[in-house]
C-alpha positions as CSV (number, residue, x, y, z in Angstrom):
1,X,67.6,12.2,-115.4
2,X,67.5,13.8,-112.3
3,X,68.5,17.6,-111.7
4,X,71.1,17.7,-109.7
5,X,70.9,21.0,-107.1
6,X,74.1,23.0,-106.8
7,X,75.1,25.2,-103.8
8,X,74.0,29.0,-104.8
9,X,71.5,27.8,-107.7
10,X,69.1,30.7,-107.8
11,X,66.6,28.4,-110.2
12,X,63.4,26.8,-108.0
13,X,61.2,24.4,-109.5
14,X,58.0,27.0,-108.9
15,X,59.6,28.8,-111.4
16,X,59.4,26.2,-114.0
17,X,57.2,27.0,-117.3
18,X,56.6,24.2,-119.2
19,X,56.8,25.2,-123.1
20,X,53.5,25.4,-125.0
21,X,53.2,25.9,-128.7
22,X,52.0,29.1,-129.8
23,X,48.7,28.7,-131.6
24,X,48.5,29.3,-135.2
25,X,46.7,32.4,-137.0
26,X,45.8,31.2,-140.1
27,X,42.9,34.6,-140.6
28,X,46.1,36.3,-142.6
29,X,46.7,33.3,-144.6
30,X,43.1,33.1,-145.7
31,X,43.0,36.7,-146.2
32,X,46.4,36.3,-148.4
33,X,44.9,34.0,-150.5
34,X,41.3,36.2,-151.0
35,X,43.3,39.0,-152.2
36,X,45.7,37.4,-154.7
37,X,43.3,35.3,-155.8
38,X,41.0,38.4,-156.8
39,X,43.7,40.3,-157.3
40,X,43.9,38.0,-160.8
41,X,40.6,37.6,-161.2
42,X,40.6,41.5,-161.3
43,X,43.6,42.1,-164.0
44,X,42.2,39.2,-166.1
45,X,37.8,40.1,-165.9
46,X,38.7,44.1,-165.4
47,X,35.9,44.2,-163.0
48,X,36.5,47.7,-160.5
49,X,34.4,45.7,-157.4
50,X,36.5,42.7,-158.0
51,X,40.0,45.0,-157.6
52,X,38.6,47.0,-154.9
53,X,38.1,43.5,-152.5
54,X,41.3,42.6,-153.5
55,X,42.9,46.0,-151.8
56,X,40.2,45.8,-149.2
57,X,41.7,41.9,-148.5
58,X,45.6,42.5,-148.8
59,X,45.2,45.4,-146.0
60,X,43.1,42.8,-144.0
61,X,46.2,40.3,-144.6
62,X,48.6,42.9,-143.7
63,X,46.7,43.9,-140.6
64,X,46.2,40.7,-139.1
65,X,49.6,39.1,-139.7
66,X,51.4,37.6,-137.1
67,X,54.7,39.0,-136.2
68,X,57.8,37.0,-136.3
69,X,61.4,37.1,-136.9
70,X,60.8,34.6,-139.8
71,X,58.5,36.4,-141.7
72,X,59.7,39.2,-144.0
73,X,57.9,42.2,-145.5
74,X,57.9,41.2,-149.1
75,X,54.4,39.5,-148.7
76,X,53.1,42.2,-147.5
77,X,54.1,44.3,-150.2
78,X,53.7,41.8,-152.5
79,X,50.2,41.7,-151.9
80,X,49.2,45.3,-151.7
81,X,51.5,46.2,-154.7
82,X,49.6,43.6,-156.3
83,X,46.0,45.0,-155.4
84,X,46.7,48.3,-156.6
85,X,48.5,47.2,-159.8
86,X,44.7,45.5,-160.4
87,X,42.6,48.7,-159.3
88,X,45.3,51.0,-161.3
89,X,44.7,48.4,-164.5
90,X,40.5,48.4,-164.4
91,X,40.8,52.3,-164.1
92,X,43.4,52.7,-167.1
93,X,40.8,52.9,-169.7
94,X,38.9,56.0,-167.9
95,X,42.2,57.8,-166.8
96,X,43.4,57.3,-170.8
97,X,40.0,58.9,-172.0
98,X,40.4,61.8,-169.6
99,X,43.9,63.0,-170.7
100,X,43.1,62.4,-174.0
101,X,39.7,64.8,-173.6
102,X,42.0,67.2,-171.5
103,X,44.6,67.0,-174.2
104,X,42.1,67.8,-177.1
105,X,40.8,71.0,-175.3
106,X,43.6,72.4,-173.9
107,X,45.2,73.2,-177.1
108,X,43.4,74.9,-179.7
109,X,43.9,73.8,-183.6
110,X,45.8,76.6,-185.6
111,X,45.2,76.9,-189.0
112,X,47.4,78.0,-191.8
């Protein structure tokens, strides 16, 4: 169909941008699925190298997310609560043993 002109139209046809799609990302995706993939692997073998690549990988996905009005922030958190809920769970034995050390020299034993 043919545009029809209208006296006082101020749009030209040199003006005209003809729509592209926006390319896809998908680095944040991948990166997504590294760190809740090890993120489990983490919590399930207790391995501390394991957890730290998983917090190392959820800021990578964070960082290299595409903006948009669509996406919300709740992958994002999701994914780094998720990677330091694995580091914090292959460091609970050690933190455990510590207090429990501090707890038995801090007070001394009284005897009656």
């Amino acid at each position: 169909m043919p545009r029809r002109e209208f006296p006082g139209d101020p749009r030209s046809e040199s003006n005209i941008v003809p729509y592209q799609p926006a390319t896809s990302n998908s680095e944040g995706s991948i990166y997504y699925l590294v760190a809740f993939g090890s993120s489990m692997a983490a919590l399930f073998l207790k391995s501390k190298w394991i957890a730290w690549l998983s917090l190392f990988s959820s800021l990578l996905s964070v960082f290299t997310e595409r903006q948009s009005a669509s996406s919300s922030g709740s992958t994002r958190l999701s994914t780094i609560t998720l990677a330091l809920t694995s580091l914090m769970m292959t460091y609970m034995p050690e933190m455990v043993n510590i207090f429990k050390l501090k707890g038995t020299t801090s007070a001394p034993a009284t005897t009656q």
